[in-house]
N, C-alpha and C positions, 0 to 999 in steps of 0.2 A: 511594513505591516499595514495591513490594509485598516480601512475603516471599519469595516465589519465586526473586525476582532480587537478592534479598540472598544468600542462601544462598552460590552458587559463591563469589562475594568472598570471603564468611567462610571457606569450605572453604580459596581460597587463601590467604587470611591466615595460616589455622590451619599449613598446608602448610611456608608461607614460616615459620615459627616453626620449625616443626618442622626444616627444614632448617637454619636457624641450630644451634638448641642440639645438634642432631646433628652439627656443625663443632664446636663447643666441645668434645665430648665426647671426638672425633679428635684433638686438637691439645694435650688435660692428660698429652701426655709430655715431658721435661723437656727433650732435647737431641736435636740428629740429627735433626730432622722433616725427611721429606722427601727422607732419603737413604739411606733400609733398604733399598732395590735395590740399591748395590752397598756400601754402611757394612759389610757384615758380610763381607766379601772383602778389608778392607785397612785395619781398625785395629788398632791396637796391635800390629801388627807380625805378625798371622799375620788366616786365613780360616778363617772358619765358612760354610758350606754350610747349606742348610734341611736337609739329611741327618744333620747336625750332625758332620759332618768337619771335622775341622783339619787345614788345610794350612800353605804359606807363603804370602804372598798374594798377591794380584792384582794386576801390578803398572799396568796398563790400570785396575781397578778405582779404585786407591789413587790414582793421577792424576785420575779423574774425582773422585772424594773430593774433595781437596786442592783444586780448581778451586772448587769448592761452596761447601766451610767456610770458604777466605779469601775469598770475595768475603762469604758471611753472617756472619761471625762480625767484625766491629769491632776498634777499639780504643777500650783502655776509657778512661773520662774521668780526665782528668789527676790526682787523686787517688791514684785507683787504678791508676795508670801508671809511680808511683815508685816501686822498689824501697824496704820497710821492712823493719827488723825486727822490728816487731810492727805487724799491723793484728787488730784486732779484728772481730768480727763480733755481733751479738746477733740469738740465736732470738727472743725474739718477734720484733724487726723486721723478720728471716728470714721469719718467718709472713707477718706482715702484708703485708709483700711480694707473697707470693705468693698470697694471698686479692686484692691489688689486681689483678694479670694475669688469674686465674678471671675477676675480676666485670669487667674493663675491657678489656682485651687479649685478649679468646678462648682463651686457656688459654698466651698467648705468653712465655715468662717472658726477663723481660729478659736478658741475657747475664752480669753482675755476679750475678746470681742463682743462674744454672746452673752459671757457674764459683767461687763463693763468695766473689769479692771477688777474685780471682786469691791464694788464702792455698796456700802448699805444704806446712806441715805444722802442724798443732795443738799447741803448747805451755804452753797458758792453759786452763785454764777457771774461770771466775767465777760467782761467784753474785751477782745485783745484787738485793736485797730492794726497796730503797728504788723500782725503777721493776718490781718484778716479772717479773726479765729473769736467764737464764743465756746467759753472752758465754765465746766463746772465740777464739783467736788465736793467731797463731806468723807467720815470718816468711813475704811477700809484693809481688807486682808485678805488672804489666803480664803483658799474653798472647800470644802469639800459635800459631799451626797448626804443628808440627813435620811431618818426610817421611814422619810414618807415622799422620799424621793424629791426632795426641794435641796435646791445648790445655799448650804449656807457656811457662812463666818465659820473659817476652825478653831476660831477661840470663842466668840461667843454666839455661835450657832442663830445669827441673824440670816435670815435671807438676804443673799447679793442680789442686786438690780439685775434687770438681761435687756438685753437691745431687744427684745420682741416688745416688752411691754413700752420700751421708750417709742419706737416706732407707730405703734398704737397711739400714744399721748399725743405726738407731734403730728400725725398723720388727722387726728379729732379735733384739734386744738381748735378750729376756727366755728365747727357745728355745734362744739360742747357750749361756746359762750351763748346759744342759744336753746336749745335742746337740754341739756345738762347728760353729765353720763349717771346712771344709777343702775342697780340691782332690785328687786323687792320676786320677796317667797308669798305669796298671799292667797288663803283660801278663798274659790271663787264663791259666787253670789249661790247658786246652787246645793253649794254644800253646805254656806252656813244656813240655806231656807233645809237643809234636812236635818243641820243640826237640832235648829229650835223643833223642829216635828218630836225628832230622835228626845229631846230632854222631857218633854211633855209626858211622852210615855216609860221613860223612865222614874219620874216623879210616881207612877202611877205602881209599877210593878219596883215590890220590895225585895224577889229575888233576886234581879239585878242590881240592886243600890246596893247591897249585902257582898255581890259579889265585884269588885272591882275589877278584874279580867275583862268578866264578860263586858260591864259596861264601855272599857278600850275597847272592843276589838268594835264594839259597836260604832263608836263615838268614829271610828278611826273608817269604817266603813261606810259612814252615813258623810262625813266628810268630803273624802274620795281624795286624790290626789290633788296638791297645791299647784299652782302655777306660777311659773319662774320668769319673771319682765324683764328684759334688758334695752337700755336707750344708751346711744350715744356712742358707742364701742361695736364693732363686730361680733354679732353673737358668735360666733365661734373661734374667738382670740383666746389664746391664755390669760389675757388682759380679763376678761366676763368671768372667767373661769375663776381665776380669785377675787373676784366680787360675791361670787355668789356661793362660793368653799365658806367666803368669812362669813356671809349673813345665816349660812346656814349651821355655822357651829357657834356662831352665839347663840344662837336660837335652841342649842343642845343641851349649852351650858346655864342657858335662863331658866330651862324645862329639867332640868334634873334629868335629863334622857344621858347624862355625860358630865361626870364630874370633871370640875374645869382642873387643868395640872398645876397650878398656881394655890398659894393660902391667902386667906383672905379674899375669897371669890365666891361666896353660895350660893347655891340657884336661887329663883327669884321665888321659886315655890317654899323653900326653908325661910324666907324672909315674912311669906302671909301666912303661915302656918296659925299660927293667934290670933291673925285678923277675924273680924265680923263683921260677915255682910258682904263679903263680895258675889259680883251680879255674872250670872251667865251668859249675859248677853252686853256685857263689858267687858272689853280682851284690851291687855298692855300691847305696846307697838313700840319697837327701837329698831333705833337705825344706827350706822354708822356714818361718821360725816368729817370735813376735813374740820382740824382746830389749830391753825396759826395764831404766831401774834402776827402782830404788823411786821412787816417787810422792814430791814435795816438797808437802805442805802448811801451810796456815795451822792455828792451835791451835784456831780454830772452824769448820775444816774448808767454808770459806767460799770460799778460794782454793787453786788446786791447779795445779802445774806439772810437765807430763810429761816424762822428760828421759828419753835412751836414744839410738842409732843405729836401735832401730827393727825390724830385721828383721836375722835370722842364719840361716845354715845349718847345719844339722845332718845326722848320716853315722849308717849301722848297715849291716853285712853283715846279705844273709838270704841263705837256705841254702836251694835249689830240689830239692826229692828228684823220682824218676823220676814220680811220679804228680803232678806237679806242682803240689803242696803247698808252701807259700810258707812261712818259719817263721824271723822274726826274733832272730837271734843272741845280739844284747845287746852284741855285740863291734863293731869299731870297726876298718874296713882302716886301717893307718896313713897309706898315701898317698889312700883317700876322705878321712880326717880333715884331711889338709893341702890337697887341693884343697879343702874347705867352709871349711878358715880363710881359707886364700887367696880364697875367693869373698865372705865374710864382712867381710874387711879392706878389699878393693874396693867393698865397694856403694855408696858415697856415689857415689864417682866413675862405677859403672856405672849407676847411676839419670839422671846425665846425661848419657849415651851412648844408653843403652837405655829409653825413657822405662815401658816396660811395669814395672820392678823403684822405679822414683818413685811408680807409681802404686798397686801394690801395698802401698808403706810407707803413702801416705794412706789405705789403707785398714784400714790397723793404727791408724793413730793413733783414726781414729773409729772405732772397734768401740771401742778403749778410753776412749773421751768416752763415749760410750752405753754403756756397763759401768758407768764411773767416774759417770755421771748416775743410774741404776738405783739401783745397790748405794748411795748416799750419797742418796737420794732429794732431789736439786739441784731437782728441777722441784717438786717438793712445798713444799721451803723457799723457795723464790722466789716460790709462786703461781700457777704459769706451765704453760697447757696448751695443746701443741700438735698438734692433733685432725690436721691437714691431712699433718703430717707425720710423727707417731707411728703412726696407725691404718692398720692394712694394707690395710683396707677404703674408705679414702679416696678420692677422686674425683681425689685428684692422682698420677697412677698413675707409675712406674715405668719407663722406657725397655723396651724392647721386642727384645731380642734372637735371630738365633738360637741355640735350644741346643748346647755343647759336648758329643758321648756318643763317639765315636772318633777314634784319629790314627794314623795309619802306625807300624808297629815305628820307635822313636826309638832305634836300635843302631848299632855302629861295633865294631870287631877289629882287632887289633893282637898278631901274634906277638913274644911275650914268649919271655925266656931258660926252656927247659924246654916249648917248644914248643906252649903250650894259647892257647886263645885268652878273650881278653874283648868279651864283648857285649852288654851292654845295661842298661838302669839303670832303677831306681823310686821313687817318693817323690811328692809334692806340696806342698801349701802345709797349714799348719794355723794358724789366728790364735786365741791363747788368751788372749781380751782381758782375763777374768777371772780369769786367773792375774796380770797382771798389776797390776791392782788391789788385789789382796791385801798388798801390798806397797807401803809408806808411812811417812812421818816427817815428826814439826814441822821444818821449815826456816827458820830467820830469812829476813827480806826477804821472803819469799812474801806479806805481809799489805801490806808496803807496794806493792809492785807491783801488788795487787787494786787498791788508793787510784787508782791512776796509771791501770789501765788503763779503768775504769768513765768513761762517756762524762756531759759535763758539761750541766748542766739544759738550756742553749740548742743541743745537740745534738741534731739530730732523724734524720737519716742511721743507717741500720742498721749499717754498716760505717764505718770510722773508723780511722785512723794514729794512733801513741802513739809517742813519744819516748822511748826507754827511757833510762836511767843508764850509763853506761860500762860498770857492774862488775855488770849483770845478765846 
């Protein structure tokens, strides 16, 4: 056969290659393949737009969702189907893992992989020397799709961790300790200089004071849409995405725009209802923030257990002058400071109601594993190099979001005793993983729980259930 007519063969051969590993290339994002036409209109409980609006979502969208994820998404094998109080997990075998899907599976990463073994919060980390491996772990189960399209607990409807967001943690870890990672929703400078115009001429016209409608649509017009800050994290990770889901449904639930699903929770507007005196140009601001205790360690800093609730709110008055000048007080409304306690004392319960405030605490806990691995250098003492998942520049990329940059004035009023009115509120999420590590102590029993929880020689599984003691 001559060369001639070799050739096309070969071109196709080359062709057909080439269309393979450009499918491989398509398919190294971690979760959600396949359903970014409408996935960004109906997770976590609000919609992103390619415009990058945040709305409420879709709720056509979030149905087709839901149809999707439960037929693709399984159940996981009996192992990992029982609720534990501790399963562990180990990064290398994390790795290797996911080096076997690249070179075997087209970049398809098994389900156990994507959701980390079904683990809902990190309370472990280890250091294994002897197989050159850092293992972490905290209590875990089974999955399944909740109504708003988030992978949680089958028994108690927590969100399970997912390697996108771990990858995120570990891939920031070294910027965050400078930069910090945060969220914040905040009316810009402009809108609050047309707010004050907009109240002055309200004051003045008593059909509008009479009519509360009209005065919304105005108030909500003269504002214009908020603008959404993101530092430290990829604006387009699912990591940003539930920072800025959580800061925007506390913000629902402080404004009465959305009764929170939990008792014991009222908006902040049912709390000044009695009040007198409050200023229009005095607005509450809360945030979300990390709240550990100290760190329990081993005396060779070999073993380390994170203990805490996890995530607290936090309150400051700021103080909006005519040029709409923003300028934080230092001061503290005493009924913002009781709705954040009250919000603060709720979270356990509202992270399973509202799965976006579960998923936001996972993502406390790993920013502070990848702080807590960094700063104590664990991957150096172990051996242990993880190219696939540390390097930002890796071929295993990151889920693919759209960006969060605006969302509708999130305001609400309520005539108060003294006739003024209250409207609208700021704040966001800030995670200060490496404030939290700073803080630590010998712990007895932390060295024998390492013993317990390191996986035994004829174990070869990445993931693994451990029996814990009663009185751990």
């Amino acid at each position: 056969m001559s060369s001639r007519s070799r050739a096309p063969r070969a071109i196709q051969q080359i062709l057909r290659t080439l269309v393979v590993a450009a499918f491989v290339v398509s398919v190294v994002s971690v979760s959600f393949a396949g359903h970014r036409q409408f996935r960004n209109n109906a997770v976590g409980g609000v919609s992103i737009d390619t415009a990058g609006v945040l709305r409420e979502p879709d709720i056509k969208a979030r149905e087709m969702l839901l149809a999707e994820l439960r037929k693709d998404i399984g159940a996981p094998a009996r192992a990992l189907n029982r609720p534990v109080n501790l399963r562990m997990i180990s990064l290398r075998g994390l790795h290797a893992a996911i080096e076997d899907a690249l070179a075997n599976n087209l970049g398809v990463l098994p389900d156990e992989v994507r959701f980390l073994g079904g683990l809902q919060r990190i309370e472990w980390v280890v250091v294994d020397q002897q197989h050159n491996d850092v293992l972490f772990g905290g209590p875990a189960e089974g999955w399944i799709v909740d109504d708003n399209a988030v992978v949680v607990g089958v028994t108690t409807g927590r969100p399970v961790m997912r390697l996108d967001d771990l990858l995120v943690a570990l891939r920031t870890v070294k910027p965050a300790r400078d930069e910090g990672i945060s969220v914040s929703i905040d009316p810009t400078q402009e809108g609050y200089r047309n707010l004050a115009a907009l109240m002055k001429e309200l004051k003045k016209n008593v059909r509008v004071r009479q009519n509360p409608r009209i005065a919304e649509l105005n108030i909500k017009r003269a504002f214009g849409p908020q603008q959404i800050k993101i530092a430290g994290v990829p604006r387009n990770s699912h990591f940003a995405r539930v920072m800025t889901a959580a800061d925007y449904r506390m913000k629902r639930y402080a404004m009465a725009l959305e009764r929170a699903p939990i008792k014991g929770l009222p908006s902040y507007l049912d709390l000044i209802k009695s009040t007198r005196g409050s200023s229009t140009n005095m607005n509450p601001r809360w945030w979300l923030t990390t709240d550990y205790e100290p760190l329990a360690r081993s005396e060779d800093g070999m073993a380390w257990k994170i203990r805490g609730r996890g995530v607290k709110c936090m309150t400051e008055t700021d103080v909006v002058n005519a040029a709409g000048d923003v300028r934080g007080t230092g001061r503290k409304s005493p009924k913002a400071q009781q709705w954040a306690d009250l919000f603060t004392q709720g979270y356990d319960a509202l992270s399973q109601r509202d799965s976006v405030f579960g998923e936001l605490r996972n993502l406390m806990d790993m920013c502070v594993v990848a702080a807590l691995i960094e700063q104590h250098q664990l991957f150096e003492k172990a051996g242990l190099s993880l190219p696939r998942m540390t390097d930002p520049n890796s071929d295993l990329d990151i889920e693919d979001w759209n960006t969060p940059k605006t969302v509708d004035p999130q305001c609400s009023f309520v005539r108060v005793r003294g006739g003024r009115w209250v409207l609208t509120a700021s704040g966001g999420v800030e995670i200060e993983s490496w404030d939290v590590i700073d803080r630590s102590e010998v712990v007895p029993g932390v060295e024998q729980l390492r013993n317990r929880a390191i996986r035994k020689e004829d174990e070869a599984a990445w993931v693994w259930n451990v029996q814990l003691p009663r009185s751990s």
